[in-house]
ChimeraX commands (.cxc) that place a marker at each C-alpha (Angstrom):
marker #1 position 72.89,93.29,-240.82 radius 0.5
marker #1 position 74.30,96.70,-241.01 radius 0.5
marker #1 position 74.80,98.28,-237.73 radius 0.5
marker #1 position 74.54,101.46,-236.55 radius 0.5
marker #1 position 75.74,103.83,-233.74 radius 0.5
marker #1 position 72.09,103.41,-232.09 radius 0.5
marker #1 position 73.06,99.76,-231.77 radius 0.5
marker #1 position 76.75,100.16,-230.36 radius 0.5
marker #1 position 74.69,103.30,-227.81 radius 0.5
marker #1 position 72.73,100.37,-227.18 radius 0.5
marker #1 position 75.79,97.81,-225.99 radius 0.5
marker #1 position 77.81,100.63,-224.29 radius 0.5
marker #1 position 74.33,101.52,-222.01 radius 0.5
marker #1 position 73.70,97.22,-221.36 radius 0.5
marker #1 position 77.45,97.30,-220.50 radius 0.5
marker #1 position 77.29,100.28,-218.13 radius 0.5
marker #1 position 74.08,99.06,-216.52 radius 0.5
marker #1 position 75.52,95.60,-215.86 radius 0.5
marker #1 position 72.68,93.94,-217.86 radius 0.5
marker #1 position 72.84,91.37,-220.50 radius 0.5
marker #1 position 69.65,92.25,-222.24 radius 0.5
marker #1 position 70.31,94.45,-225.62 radius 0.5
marker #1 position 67.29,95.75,-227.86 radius 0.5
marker #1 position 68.30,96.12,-231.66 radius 0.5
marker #1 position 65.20,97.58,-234.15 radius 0.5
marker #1 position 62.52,96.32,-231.94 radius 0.5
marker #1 position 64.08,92.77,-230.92 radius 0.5
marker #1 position 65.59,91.61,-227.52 radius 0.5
marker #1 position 68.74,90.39,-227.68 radius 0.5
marker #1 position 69.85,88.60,-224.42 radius 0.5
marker #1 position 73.69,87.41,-224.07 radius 0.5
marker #1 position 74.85,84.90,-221.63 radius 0.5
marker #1 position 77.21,87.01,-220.33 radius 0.5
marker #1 position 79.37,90.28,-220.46 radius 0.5
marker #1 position 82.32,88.85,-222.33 radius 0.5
marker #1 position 79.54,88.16,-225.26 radius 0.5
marker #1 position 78.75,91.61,-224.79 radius 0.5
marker #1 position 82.33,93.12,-224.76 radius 0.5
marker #1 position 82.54,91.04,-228.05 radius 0.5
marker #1 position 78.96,92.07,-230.12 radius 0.5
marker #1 position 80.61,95.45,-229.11 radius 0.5
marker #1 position 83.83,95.00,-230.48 radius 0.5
marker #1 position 82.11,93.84,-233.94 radius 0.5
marker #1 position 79.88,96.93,-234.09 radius 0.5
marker #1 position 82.77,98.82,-233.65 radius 0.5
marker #1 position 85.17,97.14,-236.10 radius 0.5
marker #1 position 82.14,97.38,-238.82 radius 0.5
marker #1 position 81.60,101.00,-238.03 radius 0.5
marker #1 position 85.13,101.78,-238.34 radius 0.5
marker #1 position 86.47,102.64,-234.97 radius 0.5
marker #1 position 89.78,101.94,-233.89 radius 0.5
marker #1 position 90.26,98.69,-232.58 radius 0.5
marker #1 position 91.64,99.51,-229.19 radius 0.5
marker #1 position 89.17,98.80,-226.33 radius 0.5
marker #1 position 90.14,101.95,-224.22 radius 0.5
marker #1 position 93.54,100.93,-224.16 radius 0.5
marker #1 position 95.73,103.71,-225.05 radius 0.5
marker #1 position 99.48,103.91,-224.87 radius 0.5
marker #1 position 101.04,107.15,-223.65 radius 0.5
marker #1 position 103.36,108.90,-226.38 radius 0.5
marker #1 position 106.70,109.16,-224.76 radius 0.5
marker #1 position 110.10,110.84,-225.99 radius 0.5
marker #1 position 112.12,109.28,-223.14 radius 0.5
marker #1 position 115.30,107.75,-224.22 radius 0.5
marker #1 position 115.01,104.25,-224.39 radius 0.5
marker #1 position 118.45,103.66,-225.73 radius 0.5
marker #1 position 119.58,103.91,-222.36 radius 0.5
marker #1 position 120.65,101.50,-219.96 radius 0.5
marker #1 position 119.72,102.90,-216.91 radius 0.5
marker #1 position 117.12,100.86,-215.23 radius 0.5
marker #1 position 117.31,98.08,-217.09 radius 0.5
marker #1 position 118.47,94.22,-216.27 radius 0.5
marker #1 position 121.88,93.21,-216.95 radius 0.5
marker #1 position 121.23,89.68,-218.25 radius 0.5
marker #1 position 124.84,88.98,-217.59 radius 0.5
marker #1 position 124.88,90.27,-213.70 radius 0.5
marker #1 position 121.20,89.01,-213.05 radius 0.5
marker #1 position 120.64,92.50,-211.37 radius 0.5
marker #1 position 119.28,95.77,-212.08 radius 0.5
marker #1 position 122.01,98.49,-213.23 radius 0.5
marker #1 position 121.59,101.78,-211.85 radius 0.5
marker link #1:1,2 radius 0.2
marker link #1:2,3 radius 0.2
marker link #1:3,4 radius 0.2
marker link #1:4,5 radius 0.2
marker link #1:5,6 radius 0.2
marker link #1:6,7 radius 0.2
marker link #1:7,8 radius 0.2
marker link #1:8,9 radius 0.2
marker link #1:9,10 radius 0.2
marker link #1:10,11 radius 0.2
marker link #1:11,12 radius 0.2
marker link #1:12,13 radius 0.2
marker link #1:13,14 radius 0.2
marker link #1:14,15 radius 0.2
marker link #1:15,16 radius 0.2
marker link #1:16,17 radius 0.2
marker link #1:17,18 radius 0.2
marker link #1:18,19 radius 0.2
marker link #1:19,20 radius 0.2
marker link #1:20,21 radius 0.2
marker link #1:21,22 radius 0.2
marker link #1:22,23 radius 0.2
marker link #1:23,24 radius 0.2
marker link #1:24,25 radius 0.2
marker link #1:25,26 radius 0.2
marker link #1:26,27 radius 0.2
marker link #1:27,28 radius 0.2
marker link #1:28,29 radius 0.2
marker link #1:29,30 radius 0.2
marker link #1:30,31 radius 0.2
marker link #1:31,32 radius 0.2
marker link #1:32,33 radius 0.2
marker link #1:33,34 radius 0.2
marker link #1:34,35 radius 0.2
marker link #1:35,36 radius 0.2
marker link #1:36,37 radius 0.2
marker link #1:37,38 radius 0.2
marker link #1:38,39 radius 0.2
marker link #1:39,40 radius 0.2
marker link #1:40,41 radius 0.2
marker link #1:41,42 radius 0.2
marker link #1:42,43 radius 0.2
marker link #1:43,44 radius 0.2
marker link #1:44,45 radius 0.2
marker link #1:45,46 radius 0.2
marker link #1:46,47 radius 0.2
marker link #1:47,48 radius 0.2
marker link #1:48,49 radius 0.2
marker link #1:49,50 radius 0.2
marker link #1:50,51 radius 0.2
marker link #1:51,52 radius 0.2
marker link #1:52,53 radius 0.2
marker link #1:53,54 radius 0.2
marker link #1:54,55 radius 0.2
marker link #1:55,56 radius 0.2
marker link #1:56,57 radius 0.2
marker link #1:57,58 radius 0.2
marker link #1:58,59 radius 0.2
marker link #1:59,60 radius 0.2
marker link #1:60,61 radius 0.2
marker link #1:61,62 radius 0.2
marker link #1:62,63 radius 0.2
marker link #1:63,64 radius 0.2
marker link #1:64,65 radius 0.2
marker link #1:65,66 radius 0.2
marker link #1:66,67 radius 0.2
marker link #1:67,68 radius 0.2
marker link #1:68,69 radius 0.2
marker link #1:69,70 radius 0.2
marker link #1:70,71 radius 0.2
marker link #1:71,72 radius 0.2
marker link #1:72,73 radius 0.2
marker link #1:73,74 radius 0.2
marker link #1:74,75 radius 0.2
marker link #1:75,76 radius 0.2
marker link #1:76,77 radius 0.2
marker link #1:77,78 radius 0.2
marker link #1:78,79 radius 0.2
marker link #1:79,80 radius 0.2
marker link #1:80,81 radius 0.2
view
């Protein structure tokens, strides 16, 4: 079946609502339960060539992370400051 962004409007609205009951071209779809639905969702996405990232999104950061400030001295067992 070739999806389409009606069909992943479709997930994202069953998702909001809380239901488990999709309609695709006419048919009723019904999921026993949301992690089915978080995962039809992540298909349609992958096949319509979305990023694969499921709202996660890392900040871009130009801190230094060569330093040592902060971080655990294995040797100590304590943080350095």
């Amino acid at each position: 079946m070739a999806w389409t962004q009606s069909d992943l409007d479709a997930l994202d609205k069953a998702i909001s609502s809380g239901k488990q009951t999709v309609e695709y071209d006419g048919r009723r779809v019904v999921y026993r339960s949301m992690q089915d639905l978080f995962v039809a969702r992540r298909l349609v996405r992958k096949s319509l060539g979305y990023p694969q990232t499921d709202g996660v999104v890392l900040p871009i950061t130009n801190k230094d992370v060569t330093s040592t400030q902060g971080l655990v001295n294995p040797s100590a067992g304590s943080f350095t400051i």
